[in-house]
N, C-alpha and C positions, 0 to 999 in steps of 0.2 A: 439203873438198869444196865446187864452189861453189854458189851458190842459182842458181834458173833466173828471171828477169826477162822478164815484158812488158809492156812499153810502147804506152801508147796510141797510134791510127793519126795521131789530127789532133795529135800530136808532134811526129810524123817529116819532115813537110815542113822543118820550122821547125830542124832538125836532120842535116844531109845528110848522110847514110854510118851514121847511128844504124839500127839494124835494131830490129825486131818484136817478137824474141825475143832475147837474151841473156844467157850467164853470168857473173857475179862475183862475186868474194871478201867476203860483208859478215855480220856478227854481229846486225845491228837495220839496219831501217828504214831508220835515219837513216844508216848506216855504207854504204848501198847509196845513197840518194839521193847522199851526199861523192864515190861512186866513179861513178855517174853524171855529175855537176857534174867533177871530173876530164878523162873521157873529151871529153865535151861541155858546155863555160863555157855557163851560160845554162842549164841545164836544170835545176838543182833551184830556179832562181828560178818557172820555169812552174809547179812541181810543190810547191813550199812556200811560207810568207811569213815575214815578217821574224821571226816572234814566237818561236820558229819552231816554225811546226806544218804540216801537211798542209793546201795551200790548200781552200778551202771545195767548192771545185768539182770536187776530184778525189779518188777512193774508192782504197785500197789495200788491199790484199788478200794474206792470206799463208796458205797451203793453208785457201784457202775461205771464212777467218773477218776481219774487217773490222780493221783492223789501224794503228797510229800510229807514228810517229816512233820510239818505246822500245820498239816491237816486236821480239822476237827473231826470228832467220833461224835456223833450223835449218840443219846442211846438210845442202842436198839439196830443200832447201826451194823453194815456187814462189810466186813474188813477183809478182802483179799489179796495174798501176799502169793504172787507166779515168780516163777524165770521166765524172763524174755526168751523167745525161739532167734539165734544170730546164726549165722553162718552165710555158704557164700553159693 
């Protein structure tokens, strides 16, 4: 079964035909960011860094609870990928 994916809004310009919402095949985290980066080259660079971990500036979320790279995906599971709000 696969997880349910959403992607942040100020993404999707920078990504044309990437939708909102979508489903895919991944076991953790990281295994959805790969199948992300797949579909559209350039997106887990926005979304990770070299080291690699979830860039500093963007929150992931997997049914509710704040979530990393080793995070497991249930399936069925709903996988929310935001920007953090910073400023001062």
């Amino acid at each position: 079964m696969p997880v349910h994916v959403t992607l942040p809004a100020a993404l999707l310009p920078l990504f044309p035909g990437a939708p909102r919402e979508l489903e895919l095949e991944a076991a953790t985290v990281a295994e959805a960011m790969d199948a992300l980066e797949a579909r559209w080259p350039g997106m887990r660079d926005r979304l990770c860094d070299s080291s690699p971990a979830i860039r500093r500036h963007i929150n992931v979320f997997v049914e509710g609870r704040r979530g990393a790279l080793e995070t497991a995906l249930p399936p069925g599971s709903r996988l929310f990928i935001i920007t953090a709000i910073s400023g001062g």
